[in-house]
PLY file of the C-alpha trace (Angstrom):
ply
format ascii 1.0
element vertex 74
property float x
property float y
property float z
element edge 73
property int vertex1
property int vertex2
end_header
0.00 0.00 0.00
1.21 3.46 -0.62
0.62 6.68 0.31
0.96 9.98 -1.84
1.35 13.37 0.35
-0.27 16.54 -1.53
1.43 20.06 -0.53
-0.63 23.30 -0.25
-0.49 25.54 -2.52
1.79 28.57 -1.45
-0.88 30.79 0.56
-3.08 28.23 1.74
-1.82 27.71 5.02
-4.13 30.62 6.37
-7.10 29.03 5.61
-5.90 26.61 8.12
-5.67 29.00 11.21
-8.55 30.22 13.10
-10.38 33.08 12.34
-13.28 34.96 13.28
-17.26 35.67 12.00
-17.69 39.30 11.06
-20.93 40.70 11.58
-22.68 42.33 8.82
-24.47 45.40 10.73
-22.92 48.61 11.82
-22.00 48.96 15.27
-24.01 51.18 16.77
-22.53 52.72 20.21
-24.40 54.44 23.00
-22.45 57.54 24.33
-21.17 56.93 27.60
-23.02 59.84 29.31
-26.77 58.71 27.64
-28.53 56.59 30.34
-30.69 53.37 29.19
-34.35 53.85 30.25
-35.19 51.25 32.73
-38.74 49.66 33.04
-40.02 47.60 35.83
-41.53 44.34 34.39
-44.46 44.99 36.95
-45.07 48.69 35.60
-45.03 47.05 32.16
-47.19 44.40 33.19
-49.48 45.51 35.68
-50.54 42.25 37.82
-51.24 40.55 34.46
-48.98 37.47 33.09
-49.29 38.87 29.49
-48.48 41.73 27.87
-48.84 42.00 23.23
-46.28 44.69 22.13
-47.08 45.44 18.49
-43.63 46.17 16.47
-43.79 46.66 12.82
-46.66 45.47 12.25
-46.07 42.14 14.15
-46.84 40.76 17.29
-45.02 40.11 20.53
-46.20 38.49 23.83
-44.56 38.83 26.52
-45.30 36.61 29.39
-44.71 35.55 33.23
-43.93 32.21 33.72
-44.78 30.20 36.59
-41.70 30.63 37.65
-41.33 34.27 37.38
-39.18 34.48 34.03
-40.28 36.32 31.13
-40.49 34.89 27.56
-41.09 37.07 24.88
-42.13 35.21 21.89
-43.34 36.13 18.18
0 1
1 2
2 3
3 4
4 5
5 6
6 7
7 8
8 9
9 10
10 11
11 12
12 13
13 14
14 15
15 16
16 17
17 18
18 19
19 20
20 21
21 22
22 23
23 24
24 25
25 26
26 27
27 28
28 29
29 30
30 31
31 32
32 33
33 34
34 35
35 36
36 37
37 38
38 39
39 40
40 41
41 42
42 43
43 44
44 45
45 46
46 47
47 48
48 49
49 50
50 51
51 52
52 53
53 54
54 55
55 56
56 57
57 58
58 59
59 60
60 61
61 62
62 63
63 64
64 65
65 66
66 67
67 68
68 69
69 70
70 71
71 72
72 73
């Protein structure tokens, strides 16, 4: 039996190393000094387990789970 050993072209040997997925959207940055509005999930809720928020013309629910988590599903 015998065994034939292939070289790389000249080049190649980068495809071999690791590299890393780009993403294809712009950063977008939030200046340091802007604060993040902050909403209580009770406020938003108010004593009910779900809440439809309407985004572009679709649909989101937002609910409590037995366990107190929130899923927010399409």
């Amino acid at each position: 039996m015998s065994s034939t050993v292939l070289s790389l072209p000249p080049g190649a040997d980068v495809l071999a190393r690791p590299f890393r997925l780009l993403s294809l959207k712009p950063k977008t940055r939030v200046a340091p000094d802007t604060a993040v509005r902050r909403v209580s999930s009770q406020v938003l809720l108010q004593g009910e387990r779900e809440l439809v928020i309407q985004h572009e013309g679709s649909e989101y629910h937002l609910r409590l789970t037995r366990n107190d988590k929130l899923i927010l599903t399409k």
